[in-house]
DSSP file (Angstrom, degrees, kcal/mol; ACC not computed):
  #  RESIDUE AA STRUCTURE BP1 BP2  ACC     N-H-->O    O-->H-N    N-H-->O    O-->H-N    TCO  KAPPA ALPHA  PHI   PSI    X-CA   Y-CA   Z-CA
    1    1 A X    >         0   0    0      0, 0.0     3,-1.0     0, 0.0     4,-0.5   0.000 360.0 360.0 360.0 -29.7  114.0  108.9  108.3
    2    2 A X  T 3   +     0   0    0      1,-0.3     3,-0.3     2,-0.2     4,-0.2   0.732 360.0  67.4 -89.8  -7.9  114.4  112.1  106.4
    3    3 A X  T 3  S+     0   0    0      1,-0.2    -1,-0.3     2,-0.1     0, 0.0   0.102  87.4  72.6 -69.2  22.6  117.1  110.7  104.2
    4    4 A X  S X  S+     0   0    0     -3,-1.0     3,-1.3     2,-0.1     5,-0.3   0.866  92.4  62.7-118.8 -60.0  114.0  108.4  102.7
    5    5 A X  T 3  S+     0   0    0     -4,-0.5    -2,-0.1    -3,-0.3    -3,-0.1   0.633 105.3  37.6 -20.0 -56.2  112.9  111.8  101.1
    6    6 A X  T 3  S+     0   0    0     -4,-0.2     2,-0.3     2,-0.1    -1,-0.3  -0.270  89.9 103.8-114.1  52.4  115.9  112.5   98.8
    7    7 A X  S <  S-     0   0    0     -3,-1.3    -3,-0.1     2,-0.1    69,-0.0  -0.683  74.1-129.6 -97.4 165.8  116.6  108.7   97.6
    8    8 A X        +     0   0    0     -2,-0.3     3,-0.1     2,-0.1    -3,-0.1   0.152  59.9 135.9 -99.1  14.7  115.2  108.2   93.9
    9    9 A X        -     0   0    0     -5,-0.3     2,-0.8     1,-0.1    -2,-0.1  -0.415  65.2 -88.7 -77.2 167.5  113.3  105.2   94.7
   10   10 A X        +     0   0    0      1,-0.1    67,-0.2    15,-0.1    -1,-0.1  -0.355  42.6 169.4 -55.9 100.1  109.9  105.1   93.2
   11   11 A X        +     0   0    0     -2,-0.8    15,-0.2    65,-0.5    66,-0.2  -0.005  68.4  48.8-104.8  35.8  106.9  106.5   95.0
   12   12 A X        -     0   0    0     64,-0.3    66,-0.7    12,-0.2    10,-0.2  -0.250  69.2-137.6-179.5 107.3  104.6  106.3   92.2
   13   13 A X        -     0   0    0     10,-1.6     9,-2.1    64,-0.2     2,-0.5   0.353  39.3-113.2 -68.6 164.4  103.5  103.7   89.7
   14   14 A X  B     -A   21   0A   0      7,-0.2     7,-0.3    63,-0.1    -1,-0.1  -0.928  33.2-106.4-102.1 153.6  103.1  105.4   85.8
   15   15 A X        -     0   0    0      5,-0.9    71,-0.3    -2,-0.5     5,-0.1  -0.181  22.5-127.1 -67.7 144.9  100.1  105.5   84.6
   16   16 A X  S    S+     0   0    0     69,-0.1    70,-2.2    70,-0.1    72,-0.3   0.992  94.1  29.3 -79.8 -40.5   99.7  102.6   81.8
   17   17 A X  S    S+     0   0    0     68,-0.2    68,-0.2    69,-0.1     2,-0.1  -0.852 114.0  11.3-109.8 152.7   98.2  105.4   78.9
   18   18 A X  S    S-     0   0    0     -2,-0.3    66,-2.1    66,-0.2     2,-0.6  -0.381  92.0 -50.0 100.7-172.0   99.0  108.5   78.9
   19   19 A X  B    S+B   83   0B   0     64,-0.2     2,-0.2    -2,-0.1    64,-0.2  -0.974  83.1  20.9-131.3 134.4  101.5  110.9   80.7
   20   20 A X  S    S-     0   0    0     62,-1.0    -5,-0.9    -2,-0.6    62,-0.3  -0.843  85.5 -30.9 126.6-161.0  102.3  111.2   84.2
   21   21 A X  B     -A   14   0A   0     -7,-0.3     2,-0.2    -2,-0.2    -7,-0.2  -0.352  42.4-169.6-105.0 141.8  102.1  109.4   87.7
   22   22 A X        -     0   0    0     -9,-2.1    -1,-0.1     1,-0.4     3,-0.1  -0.547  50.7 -14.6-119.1-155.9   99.5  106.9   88.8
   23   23 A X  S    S-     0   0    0     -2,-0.2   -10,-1.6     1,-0.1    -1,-0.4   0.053  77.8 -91.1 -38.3 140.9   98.9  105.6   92.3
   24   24 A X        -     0   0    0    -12,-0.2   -12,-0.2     1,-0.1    -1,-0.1  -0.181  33.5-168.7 -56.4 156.8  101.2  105.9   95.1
   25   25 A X        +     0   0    0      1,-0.4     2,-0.3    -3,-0.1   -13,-0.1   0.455  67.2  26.4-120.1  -5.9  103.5  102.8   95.0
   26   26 A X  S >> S-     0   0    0    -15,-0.2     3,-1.1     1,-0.1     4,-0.9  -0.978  88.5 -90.8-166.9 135.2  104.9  103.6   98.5
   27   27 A X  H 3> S+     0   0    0      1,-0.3     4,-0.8    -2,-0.3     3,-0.3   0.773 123.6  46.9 -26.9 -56.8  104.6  105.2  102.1
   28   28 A X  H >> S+     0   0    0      1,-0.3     4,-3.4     2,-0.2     3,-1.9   0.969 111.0  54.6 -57.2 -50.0  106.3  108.7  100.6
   29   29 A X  H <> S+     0   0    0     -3,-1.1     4,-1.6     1,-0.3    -1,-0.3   0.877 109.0  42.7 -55.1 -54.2  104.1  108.5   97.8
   30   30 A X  H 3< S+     0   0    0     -4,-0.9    -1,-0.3    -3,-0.3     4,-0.2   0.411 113.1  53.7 -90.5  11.9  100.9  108.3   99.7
   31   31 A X  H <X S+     0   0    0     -3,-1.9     4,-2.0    -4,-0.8    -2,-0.2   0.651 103.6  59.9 -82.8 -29.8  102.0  110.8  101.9
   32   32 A X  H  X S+     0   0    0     -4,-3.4     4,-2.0    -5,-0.2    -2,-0.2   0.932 105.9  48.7 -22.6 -86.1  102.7  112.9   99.1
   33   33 A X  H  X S+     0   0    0     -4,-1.6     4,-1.8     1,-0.2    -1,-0.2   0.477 104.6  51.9 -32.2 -57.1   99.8  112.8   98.4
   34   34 A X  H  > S+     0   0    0     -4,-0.2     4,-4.6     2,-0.2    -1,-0.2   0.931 106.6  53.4 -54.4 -67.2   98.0  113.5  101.5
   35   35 A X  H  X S+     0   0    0     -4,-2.0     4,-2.9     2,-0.2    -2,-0.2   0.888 103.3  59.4 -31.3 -60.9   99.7  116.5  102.3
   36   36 A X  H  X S+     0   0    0     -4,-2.0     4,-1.7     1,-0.2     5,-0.3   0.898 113.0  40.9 -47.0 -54.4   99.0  118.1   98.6
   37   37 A X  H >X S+     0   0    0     -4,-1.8     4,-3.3     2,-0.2     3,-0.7   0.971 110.6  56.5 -85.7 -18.9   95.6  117.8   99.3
   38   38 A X  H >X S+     0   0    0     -4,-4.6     4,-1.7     1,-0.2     3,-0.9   0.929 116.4  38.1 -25.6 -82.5   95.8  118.9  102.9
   39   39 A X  H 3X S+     0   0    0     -4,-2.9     4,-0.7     1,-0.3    -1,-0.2   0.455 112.9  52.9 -56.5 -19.2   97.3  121.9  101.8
   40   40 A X  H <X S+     0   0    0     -4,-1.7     4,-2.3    -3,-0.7     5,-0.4   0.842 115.1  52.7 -79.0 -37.9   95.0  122.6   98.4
   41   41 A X  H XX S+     0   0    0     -4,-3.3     4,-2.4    -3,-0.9     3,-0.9   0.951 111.8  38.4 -57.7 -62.9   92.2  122.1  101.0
   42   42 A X  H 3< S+     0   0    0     -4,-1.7    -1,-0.2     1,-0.3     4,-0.2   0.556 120.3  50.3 -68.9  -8.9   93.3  124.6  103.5
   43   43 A X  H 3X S+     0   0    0     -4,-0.7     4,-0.6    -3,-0.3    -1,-0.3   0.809 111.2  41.1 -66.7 -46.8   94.3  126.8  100.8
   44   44 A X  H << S+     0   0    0     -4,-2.3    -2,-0.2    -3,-0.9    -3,-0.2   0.662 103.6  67.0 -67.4 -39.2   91.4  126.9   98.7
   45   45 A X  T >< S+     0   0    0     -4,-2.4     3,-1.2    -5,-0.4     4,-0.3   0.926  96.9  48.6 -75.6 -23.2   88.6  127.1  101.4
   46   46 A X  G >4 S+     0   0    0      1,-0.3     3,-0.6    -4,-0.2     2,-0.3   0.891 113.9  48.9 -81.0 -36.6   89.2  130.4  103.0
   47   47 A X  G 3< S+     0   0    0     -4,-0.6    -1,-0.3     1,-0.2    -2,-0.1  -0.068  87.2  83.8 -78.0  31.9   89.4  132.2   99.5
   48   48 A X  G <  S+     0   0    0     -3,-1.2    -1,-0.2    -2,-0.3    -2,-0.1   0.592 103.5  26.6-116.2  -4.2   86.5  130.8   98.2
   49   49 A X  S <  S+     0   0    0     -3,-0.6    -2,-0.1    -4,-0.3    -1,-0.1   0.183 108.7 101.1-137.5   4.8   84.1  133.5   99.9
   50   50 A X  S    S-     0   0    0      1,-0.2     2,-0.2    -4,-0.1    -3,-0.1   0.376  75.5 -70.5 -70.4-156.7   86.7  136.2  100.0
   51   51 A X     >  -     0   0    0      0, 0.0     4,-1.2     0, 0.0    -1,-0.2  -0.572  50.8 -95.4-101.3 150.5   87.7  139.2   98.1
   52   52 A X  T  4 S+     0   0    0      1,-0.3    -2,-0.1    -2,-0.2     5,-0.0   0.701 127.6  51.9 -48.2 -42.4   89.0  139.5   94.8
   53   53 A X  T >> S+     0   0    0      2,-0.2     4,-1.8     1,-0.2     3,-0.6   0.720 110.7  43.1 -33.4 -54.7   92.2  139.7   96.4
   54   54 A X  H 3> S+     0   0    0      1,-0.2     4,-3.0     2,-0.2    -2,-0.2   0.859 108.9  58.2 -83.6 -19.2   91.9  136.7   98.5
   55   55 A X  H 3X S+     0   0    0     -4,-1.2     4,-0.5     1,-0.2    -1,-0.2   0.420 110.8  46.0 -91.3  19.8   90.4  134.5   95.8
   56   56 A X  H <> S+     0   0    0     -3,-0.6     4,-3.1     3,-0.2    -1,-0.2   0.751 104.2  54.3-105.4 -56.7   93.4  135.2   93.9
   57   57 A X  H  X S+     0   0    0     -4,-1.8     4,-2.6     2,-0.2    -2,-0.2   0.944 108.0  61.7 -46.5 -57.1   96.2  134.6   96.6
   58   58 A X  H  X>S+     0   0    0     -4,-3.0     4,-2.2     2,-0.2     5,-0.5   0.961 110.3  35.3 -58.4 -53.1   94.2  131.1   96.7
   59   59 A X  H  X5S+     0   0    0     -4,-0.5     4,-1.7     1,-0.2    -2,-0.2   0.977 111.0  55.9 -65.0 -53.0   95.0  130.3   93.1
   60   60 A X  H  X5S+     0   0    0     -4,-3.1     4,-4.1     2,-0.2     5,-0.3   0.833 109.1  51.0 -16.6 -65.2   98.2  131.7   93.1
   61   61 A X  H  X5S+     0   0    0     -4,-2.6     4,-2.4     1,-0.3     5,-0.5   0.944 117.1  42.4 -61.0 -76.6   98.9  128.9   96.6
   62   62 A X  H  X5S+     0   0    0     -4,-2.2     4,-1.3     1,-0.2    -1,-0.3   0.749 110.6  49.8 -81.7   2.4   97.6  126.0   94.5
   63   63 A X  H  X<S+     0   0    0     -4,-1.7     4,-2.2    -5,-0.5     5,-0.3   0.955 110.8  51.3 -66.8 -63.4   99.1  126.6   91.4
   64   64 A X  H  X S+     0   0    0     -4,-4.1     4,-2.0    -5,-0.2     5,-0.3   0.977 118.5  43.4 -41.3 -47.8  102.5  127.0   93.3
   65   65 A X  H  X S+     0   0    0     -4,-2.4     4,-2.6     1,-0.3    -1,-0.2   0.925 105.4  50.0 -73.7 -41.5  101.7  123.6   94.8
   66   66 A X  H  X S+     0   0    0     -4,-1.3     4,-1.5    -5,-0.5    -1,-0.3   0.851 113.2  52.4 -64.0 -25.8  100.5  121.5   92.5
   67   67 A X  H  X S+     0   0    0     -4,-2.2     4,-0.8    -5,-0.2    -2,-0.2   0.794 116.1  44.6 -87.0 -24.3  103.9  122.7   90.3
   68   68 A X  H >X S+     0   0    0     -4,-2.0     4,-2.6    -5,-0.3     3,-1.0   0.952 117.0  48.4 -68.8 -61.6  105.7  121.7   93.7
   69   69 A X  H 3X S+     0   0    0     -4,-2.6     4,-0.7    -5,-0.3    -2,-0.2   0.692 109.8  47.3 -21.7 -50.2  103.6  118.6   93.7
   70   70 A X  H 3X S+     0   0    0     -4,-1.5     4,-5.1     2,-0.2     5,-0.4   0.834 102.8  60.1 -85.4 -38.9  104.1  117.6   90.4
   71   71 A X  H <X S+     0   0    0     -3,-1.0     4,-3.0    -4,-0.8    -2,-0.2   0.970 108.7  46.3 -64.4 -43.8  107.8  117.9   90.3
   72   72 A X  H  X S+     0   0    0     -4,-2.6     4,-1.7     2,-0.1    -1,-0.3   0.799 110.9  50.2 -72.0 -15.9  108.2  115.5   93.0
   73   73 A X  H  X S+     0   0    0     -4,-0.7     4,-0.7     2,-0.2    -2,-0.2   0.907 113.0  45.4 -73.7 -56.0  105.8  112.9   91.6
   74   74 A X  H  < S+     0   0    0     -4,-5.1     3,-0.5     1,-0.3     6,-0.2   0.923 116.8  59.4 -60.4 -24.1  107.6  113.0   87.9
   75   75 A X  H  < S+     0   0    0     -4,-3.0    -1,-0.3    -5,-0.4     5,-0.2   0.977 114.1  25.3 -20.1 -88.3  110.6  112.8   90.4
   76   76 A X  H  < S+     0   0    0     -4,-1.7   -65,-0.5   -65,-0.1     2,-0.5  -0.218  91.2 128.8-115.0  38.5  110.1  109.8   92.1
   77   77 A X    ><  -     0   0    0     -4,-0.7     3,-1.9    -3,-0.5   -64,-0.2  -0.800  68.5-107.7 -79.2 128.9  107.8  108.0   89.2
   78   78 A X  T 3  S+     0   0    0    -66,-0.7    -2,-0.0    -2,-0.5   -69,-0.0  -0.543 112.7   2.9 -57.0 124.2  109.0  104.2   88.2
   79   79 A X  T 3  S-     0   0    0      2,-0.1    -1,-0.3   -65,-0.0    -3,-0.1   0.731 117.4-109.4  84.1  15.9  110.5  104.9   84.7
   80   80 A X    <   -     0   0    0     -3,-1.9     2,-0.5    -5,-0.2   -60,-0.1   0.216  56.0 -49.2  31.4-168.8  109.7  109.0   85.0
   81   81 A X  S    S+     0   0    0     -7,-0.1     2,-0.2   -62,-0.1    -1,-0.1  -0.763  73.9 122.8-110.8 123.4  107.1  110.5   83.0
   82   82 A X        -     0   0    0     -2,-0.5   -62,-1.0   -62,-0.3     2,-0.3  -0.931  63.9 -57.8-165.3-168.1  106.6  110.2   79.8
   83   83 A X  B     -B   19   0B   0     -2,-0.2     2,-0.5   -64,-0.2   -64,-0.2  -0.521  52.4-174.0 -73.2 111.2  104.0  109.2   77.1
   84   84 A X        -     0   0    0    -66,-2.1   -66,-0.2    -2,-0.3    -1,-0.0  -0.897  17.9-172.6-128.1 121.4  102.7  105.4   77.5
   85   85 A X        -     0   0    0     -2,-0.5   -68,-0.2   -68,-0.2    -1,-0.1   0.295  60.3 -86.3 -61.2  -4.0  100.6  103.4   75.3
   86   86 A X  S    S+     0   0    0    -70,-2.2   -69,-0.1   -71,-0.3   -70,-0.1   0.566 108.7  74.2 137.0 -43.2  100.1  100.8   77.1
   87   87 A X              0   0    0    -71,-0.2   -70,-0.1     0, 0.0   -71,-0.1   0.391 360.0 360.0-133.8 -26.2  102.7   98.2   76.8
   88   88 A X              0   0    0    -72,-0.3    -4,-0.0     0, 0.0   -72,-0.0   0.631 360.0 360.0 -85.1 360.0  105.9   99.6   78.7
């Protein structure tokens, strides 16, 4: 099961304008997916009433994650990420 992780197939449509990832296209994808906001949630509420300190550690965590996040969507995107008009 965990070899399903580092295959290249597509876990995420592209988006028809525009640059990036659309909807998950696939189990991984919408598990992806889940997780990332699991983890922005449970990151982000406990700094949100903190200290300067804590509300800082909080951006820090989703910045790091969303940049984790992102690399595996443009990853495992049909056709990778790029700029689409439309037509592809």
């Amino acid at each position: 099961m965990l070899h399903k992780l580092f295959e290249n197939d597509p876990w995420f449509a592209p988006k028809r304008y525009g640059y990036g990832a659309g909807l998950p296209i696939a189990w991984q994808g919408w598990a992806l997916l889940a997780a990332y906001l699991a983890i922005i949630v449970g990151i982000a509420l406990p700094g949100t009433g903190g200290t300067l300190g804590a509300r800082t550690a909080s951006f820090v965590g989703v910045l790091l994650v969303t940049g984790v996040f992102m690399v595996i969507a443009a990853r495992h995107t049909r056709g990778g990420w790029k700029w689409r008009w439309g037509g592809d």
